[in-house]
VEXVOLO-791957 format. One record per residue (C-alpha): residue number from 1; residue in one letter; x, y, z. Coordinates in Angstrom, 2 decimals. Each point is the difference from the previous one (the first is absolute). Layout:
BEGIN
nr_rest_c1_c2_c3
NUM_A_X_Y_Z
...
// end
This chain:
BEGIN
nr_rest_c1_c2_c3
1_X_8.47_-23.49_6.67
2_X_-0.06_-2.09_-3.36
3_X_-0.15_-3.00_2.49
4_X_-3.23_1.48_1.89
5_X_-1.63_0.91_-3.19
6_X_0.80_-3.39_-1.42
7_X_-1.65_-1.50_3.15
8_X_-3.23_2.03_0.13
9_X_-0.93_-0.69_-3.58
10_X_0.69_-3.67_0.93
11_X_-2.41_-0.24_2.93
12_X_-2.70_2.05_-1.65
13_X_0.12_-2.30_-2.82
14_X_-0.10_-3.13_2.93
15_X_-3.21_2.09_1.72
16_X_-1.66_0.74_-3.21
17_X_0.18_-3.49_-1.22
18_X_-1.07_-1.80_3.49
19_X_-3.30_0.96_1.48
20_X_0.84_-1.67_3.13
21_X_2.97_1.95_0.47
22_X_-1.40_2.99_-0.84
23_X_-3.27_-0.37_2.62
24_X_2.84_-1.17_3.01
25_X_1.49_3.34_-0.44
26_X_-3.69_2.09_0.70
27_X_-3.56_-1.19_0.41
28_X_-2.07_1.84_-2.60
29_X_2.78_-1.06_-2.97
30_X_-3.05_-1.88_-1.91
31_X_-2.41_2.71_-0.18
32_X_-1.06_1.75_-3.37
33_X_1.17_3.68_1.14
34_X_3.11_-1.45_1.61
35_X_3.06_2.26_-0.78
36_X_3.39_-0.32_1.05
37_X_3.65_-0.37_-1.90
38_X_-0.50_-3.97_-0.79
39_X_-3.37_0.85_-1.82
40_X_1.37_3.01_-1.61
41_X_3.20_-2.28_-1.55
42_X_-2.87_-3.00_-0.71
43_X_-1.74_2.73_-2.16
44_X_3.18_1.19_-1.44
45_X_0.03_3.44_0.78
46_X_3.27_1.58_0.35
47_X_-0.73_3.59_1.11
48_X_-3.57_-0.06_2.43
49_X_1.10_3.69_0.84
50_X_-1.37_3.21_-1.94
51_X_2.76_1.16_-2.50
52_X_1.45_3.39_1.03
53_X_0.21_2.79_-3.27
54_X_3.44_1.17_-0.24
55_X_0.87_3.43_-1.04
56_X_2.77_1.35_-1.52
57_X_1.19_3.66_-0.58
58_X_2.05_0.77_-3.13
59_X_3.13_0.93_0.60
60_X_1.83_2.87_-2.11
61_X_4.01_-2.08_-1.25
62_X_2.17_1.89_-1.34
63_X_2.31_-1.41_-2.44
64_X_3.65_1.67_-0.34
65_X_1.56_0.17_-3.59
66_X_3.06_-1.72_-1.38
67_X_2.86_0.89_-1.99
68_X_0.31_-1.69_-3.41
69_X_2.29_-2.32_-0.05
70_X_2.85_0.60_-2.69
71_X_0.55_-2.94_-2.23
72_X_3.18_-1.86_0.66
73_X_2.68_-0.37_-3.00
74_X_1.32_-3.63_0.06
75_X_1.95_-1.80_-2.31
76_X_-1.25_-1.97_-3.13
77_X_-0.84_-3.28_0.62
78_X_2.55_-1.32_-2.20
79_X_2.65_1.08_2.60
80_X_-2.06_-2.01_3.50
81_X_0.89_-3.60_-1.72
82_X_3.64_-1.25_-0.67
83_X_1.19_-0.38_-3.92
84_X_-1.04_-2.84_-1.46
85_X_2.31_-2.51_-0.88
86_X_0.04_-3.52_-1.89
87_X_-0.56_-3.56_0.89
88_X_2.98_-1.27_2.46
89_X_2.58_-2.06_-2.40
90_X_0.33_-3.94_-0.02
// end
């Protein structure tokens, strides 16, 4: 899919920039009112179709409740590291 896509922007951008190429693929391609995906992409619009209005309903979430959490006793930091001790000897 990423391969066709990659393609089609590729030969509109060949169509739009080539006149010639553009008028072998249909006669009236260098009239004024001429319309058609090459002119559309030489113009630079993206989205040539009306834009559809969404609408969403709001939905009613319920959220449950949680339990506090009792605080855990742990030891004093002094106790996590190892005693300290002096410089190794010479």
């Amino acid at each position: 899919m990423a391969a066709f896509c990659a393609l089609t922007v590729w030969l509109l951008g060949l169509l739009a920039g080539s006149p010639e190429l553009h008028a072998s693929l249909h006669r009236d391609a260098g009239l004024a009112d001429h319309t058609c995906a090459v002119t559309l992409y030489n113009q630079g619009v993206e989205n040539p179709a009306p834009s559809a209005v969404l609408l969403t309903i709001p939905q009613i979430v319920t959220v449950a409740t949680v339990a506090p959490i009792e605080p855990q006793r742990t030891e004093s930091p002094k106790d996590w590291l190892p005693p300290g001790r002096g410089p190794p000897g010479r």
